[in-house]
RODO-2510 file (C-alpha; in nm, 4 decimals, decimal comma):
residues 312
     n   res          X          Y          Z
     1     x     0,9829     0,5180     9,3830
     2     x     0,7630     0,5505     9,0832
     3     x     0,9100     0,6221     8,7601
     4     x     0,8098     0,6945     8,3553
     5     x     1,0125     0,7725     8,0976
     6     x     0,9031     0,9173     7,7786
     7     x     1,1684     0,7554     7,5243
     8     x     1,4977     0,5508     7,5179
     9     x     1,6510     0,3688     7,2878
    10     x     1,6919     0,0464     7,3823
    11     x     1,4998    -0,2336     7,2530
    12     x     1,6379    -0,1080     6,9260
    13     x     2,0177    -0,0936     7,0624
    14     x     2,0759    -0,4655     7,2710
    15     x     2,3345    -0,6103     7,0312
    16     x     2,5565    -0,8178     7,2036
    17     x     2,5318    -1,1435     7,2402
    18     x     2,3549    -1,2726     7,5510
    19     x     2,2429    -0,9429     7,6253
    20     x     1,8808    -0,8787     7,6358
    21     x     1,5928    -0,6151     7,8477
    22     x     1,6830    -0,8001     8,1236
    23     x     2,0239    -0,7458     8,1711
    24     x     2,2544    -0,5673     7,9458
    25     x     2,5632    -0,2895     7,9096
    26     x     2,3559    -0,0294     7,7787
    27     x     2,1608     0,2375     8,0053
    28     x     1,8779     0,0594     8,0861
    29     x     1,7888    -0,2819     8,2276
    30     x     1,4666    -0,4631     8,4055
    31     x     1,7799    -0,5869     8,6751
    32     x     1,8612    -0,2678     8,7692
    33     x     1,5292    -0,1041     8,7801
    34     x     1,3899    -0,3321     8,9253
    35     x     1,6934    -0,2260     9,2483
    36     x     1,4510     0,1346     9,2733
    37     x     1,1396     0,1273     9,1213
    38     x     0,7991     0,0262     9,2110
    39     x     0,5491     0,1507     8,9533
    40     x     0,7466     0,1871     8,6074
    41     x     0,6210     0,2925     8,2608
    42     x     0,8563     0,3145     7,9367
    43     x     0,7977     0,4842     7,6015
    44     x     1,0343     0,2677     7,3640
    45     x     1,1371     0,4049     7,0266
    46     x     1,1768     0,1493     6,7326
    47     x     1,4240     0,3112     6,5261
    48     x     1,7321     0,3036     6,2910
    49     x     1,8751     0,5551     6,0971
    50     x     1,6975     0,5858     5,7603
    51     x     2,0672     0,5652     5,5636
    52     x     2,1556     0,2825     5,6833
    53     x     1,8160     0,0725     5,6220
    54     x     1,8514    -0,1812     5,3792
    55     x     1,7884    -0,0235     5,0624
    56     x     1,6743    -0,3048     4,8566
    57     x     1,3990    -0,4162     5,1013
    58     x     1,3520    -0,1532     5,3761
    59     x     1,0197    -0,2930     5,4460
    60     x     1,1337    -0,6336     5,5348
    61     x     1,4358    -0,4240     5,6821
    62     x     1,2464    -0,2577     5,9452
    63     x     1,0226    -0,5635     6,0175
    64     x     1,3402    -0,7618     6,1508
    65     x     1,3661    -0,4409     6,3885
    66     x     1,0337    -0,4442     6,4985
    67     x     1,0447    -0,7958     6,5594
    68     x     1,3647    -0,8104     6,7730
    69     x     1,1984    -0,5360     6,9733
    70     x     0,9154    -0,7344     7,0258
    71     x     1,1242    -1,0238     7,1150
    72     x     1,2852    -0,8644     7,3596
    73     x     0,9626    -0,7600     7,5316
    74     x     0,7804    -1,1132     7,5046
    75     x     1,1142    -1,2725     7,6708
    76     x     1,0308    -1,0953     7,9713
    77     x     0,6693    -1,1088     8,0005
    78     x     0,6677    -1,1674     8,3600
    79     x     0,8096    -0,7885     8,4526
    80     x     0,7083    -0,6556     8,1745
    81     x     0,3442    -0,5710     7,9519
    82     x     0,3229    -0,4378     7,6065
    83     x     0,0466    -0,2022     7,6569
    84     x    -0,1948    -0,0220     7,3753
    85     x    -0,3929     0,2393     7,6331
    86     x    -0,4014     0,4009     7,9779
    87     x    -0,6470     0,1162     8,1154
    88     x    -0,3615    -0,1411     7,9911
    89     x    -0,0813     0,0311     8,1834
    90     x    -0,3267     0,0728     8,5211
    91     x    -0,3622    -0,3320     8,4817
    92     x     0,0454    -0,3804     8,4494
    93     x     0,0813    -0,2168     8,7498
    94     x    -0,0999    -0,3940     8,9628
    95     x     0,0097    -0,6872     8,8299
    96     x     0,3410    -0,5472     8,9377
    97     x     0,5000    -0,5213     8,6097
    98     x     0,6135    -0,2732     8,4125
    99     x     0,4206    -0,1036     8,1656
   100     x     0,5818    -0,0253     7,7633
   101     x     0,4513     0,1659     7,5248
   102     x     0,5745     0,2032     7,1392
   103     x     0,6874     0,4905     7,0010
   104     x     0,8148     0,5365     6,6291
   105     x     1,1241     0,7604     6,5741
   106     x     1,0806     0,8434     6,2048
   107     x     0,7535     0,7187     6,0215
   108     x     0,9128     0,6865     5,6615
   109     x     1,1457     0,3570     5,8075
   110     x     0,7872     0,2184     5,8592
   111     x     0,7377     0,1522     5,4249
   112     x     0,4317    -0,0344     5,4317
   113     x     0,4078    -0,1013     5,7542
   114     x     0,2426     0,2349     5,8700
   115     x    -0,0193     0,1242     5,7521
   116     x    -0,1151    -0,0972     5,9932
   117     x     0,0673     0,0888     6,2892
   118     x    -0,1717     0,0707     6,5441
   119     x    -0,2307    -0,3050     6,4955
   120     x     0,1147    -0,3520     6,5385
   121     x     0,1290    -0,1813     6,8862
   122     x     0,2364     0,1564     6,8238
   123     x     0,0929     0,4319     7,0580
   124     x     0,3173     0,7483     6,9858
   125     x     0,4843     0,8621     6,6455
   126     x     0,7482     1,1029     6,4976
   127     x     0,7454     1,1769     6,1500
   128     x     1,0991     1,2873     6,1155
   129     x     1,4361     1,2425     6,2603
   130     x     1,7409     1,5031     6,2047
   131     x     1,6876     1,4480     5,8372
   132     x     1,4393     1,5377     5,5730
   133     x     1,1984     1,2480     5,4624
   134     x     0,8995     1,2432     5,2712
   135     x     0,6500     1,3408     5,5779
   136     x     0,8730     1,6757     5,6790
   137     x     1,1815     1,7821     5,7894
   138     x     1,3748     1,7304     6,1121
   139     x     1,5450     2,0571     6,2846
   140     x     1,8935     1,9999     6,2628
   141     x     1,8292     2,0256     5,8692
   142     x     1,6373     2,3508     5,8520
   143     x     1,4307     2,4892     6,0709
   144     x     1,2109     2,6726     5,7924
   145     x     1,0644     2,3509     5,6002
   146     x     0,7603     2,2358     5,7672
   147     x     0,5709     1,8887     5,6571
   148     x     0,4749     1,8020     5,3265
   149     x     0,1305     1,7610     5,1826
   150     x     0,1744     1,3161     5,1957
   151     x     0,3017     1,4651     5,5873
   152     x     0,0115     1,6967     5,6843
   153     x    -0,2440     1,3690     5,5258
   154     x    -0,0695     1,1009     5,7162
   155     x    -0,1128     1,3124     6,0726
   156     x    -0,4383     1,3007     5,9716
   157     x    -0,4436     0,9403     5,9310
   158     x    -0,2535     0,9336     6,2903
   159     x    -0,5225     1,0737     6,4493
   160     x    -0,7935     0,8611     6,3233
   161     x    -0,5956     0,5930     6,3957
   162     x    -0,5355     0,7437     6,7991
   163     x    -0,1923     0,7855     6,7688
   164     x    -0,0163     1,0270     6,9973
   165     x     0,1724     1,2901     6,7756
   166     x     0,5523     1,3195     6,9096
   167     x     0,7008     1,6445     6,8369
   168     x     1,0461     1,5922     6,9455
   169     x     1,3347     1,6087     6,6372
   170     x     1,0667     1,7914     6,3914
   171     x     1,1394     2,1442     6,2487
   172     x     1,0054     2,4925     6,4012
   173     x     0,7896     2,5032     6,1059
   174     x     0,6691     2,1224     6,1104
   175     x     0,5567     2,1876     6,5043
   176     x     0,4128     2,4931     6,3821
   177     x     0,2504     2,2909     6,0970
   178     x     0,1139     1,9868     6,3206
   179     x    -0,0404     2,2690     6,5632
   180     x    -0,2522     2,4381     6,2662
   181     x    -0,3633     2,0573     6,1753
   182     x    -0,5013     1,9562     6,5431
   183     x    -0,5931     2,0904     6,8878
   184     x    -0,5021     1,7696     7,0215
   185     x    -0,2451     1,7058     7,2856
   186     x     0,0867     1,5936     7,1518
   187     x     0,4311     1,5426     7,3306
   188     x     0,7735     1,5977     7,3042
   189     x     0,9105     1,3065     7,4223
   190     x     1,2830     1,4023     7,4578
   191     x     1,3699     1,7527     7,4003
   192     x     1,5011     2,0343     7,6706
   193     x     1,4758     2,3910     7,6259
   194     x     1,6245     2,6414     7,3720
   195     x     1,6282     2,9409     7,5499
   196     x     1,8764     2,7347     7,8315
   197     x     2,0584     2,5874     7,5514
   198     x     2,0566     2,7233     7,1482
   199     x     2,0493     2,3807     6,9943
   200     x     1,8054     2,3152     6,7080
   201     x     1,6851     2,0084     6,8653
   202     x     1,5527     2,1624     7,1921
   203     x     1,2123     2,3823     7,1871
   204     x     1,1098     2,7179     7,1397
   205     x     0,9473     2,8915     7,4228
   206     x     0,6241     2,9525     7,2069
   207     x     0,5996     2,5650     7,1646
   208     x     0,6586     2,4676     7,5064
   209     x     0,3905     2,7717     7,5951
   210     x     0,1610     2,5487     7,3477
   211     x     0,2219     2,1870     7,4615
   212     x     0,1012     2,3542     7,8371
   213     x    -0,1997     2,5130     7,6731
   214     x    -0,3185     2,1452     7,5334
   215     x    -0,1646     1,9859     7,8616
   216     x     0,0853     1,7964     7,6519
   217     x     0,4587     1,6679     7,8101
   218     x     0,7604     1,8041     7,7412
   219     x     1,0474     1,4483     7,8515
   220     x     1,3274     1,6387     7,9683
   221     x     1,6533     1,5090     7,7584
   222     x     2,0227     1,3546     7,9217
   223     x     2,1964     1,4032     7,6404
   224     x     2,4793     1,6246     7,7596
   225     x     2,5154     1,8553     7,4141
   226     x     2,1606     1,9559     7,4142
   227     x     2,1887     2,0188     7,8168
   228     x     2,4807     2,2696     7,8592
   229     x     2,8377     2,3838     7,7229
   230     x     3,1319     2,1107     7,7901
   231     x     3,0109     1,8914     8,0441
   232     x     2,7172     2,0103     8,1746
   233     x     2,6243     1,8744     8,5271
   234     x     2,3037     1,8131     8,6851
   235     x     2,2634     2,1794     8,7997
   236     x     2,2388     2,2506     8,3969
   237     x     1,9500     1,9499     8,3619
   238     x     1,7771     2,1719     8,6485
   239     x     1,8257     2,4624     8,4442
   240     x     1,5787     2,3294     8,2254
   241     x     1,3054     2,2011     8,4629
   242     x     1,2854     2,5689     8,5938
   243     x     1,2621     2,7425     8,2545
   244     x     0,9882     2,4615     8,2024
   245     x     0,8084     2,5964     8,5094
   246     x     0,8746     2,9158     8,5208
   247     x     0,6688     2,9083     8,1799
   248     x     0,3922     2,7337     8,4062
   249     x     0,4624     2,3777     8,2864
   250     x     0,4137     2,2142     8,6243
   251     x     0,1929     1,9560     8,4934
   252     x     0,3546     1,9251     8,1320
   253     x     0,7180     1,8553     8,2501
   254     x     0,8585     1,4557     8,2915
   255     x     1,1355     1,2647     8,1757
   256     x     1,2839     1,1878     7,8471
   257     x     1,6238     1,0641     7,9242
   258     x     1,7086     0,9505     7,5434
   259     x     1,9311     0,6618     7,7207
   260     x     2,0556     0,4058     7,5031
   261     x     2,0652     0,7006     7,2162
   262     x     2,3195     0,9302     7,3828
   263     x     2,6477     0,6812     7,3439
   264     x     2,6720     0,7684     7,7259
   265     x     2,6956     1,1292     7,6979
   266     x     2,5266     1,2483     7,9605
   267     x     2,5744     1,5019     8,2432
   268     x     2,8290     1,4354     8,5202
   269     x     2,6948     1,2138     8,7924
   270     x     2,4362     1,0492     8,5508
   271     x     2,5608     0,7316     8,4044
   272     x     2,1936     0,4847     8,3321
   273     x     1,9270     0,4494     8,4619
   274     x     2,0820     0,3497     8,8089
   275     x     2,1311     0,7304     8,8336
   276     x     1,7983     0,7691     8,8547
   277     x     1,7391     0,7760     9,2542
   278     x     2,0355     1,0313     9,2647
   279     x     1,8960     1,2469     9,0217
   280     x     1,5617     1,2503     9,2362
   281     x     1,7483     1,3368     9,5585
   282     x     1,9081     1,6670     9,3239
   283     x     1,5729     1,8308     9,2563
   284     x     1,4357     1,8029     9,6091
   285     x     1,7331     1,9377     9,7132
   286     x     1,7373     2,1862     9,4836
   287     x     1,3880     2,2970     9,6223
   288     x     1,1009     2,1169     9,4634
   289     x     0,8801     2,0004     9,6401
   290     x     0,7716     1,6317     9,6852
   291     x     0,4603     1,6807     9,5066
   292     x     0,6752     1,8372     9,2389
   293     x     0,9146     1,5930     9,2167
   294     x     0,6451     1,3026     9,1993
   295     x     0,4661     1,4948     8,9122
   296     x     0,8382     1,5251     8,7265
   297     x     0,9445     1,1693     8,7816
   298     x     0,5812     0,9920     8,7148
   299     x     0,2563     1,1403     8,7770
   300     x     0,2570     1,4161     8,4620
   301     x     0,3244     1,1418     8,1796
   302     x     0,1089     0,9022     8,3694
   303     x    -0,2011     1,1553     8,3498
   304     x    -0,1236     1,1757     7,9534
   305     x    -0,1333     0,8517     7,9082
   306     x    -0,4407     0,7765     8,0732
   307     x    -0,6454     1,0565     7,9412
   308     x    -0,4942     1,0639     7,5619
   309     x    -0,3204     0,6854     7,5034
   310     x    -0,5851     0,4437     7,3447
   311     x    -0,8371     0,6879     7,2728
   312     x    -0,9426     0,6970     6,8713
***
């Protein structure tokens, strides 16, 4: 099968020793999808939690991170290629590898470094995470603060420098705020619907309604709080999908499965990325078609890469 997934976790969450992207305890390994998947692309976040960077040097703080992340991908450079546009990704596929992209989870851990984000491989960017930073303010902190005047001038140094805007853990009013600022198409890389689920971190119909209207992607999100009350199952992930199309996001809707940033909370019956197939088999049974399905699992993100991802 094909599959793309528009963020995890994990290059930034392989801390035992011995483990690496090859083979590992977390959610997601080359070993395993490699068991499944023919024609895999990955959107990696490089993140940490802004609190506990190291606050005497949080520039050279984040550049270990980067650099472990990168280490990780160079180790296995024969299933794997580090791509910077859609053309790149076409080539790692038929070189049968897999294709990664870079995402940042929170600009302000970048210091200095944003600066030269594009050189260092970055292709897709979040200015916020929960919190409040100095580019905006996340939505579990208040939904009514949108960016900041250094926020609304660095999305316009994004865009000059063709980075993808990632909407995904920003406020209401900072979506609202990136929408006045561009007609461009941005994504949400892992975020699920609030009118299935009242969490602050999931979307608004009016935004999903808006990321169709500038054929952006919407990744649908695993983690189990944000899906459904108590332990939601896979019927409540499908919950989502259909407000998503029912709102006429058929080409907008893909995967954002958040593994390695859940701590393995997930919906019964989905326990990695080895639930993957299973998960598959649950919305054609549930009635979508196999054209639908294909879009949902690979073909919708793919499109967005190629016609937005290394464009300036």
């Amino acid at each position: 099968m094909n599959y793309f997934d528009c963020h995890v976790d994990t290059l930034t969450e392989i801390n035992k020793p011995g483990e690496d992207l090859e083979k590992n305890t977390g959610d997601l390994d080359l070993e395993r999808l490699g068991n499944f998947v023919e024609n895999y692309t990955q959107i990696f976040a490089v993140w940490k939690k802004a609190s506990r960077m190291d606050c005497e040097d949080p520039d050279k703080d984040f550049f270990r991170i980067y650099d472990r992340a990168m280490a990780y991908l160079a180790e296995e450079n024969r299933k794997i290629r580090l791509c910077l546009s859609g053309e790149d990704m076409v080539r790692a596929h038929k070189q049968r590898k897999a294709a990664a992209f870079l995402a940042i989870e929170d600009l302000s851990i970048m210091g200095k470094y944003v600066e030269k984000i594009r050189e260092m491989g970055f292709c897709f960017a979040m200015l916020t995470w929960n919190y409040e930073n100095c580019y905006g303010c996340g939505s579990v902190t208040d939904q009514a603060k949108g960016l900041t005047d250094r926020g609304r001038q660095m999305v316009k140094y994004l865009l000059e420098k063709g980075i993808v805007l990632d909407i995904s853990h920003l406020s209401d009013q900072g979506v609202d705020d990136i929408f006045s600022l561009t007609d461009r198409p941005v994504i949400a890389s892992h975020s699920d619907v609030r009118d299935i689920r009242n969490q602050p971190r999931n979307l608004k119909k009016e935004h999903i309604q808006e990321l169709i209207r500038r054929r952006g992607i919407i990744g649908i999100n695993f983690y189990a709080p944000f899906v459904g009350d108590g332990q939601p199952d896979i019927s409540d992930l499908l919950r989502h999908m259909d407000a998503v199309l029912d709102l006429g996001g058929e080409d907008i809707l893909a995967i954002g499965s958040d593994f390695d940033g859940c701590d393995g909370n997930f919906p019964s019956r989905i326990c990695g990325v080895e639930s993957i197939p299973d998960l598959r088999e649950e919305l054609l049974k549930h009635g979508f078609t196999e054209k639908l399905t294909e879009k949902i699992f690979f073909e919708n993100a793919y499109r967005f890469v190629l016609e937005n991802v290394g464009k300036e």
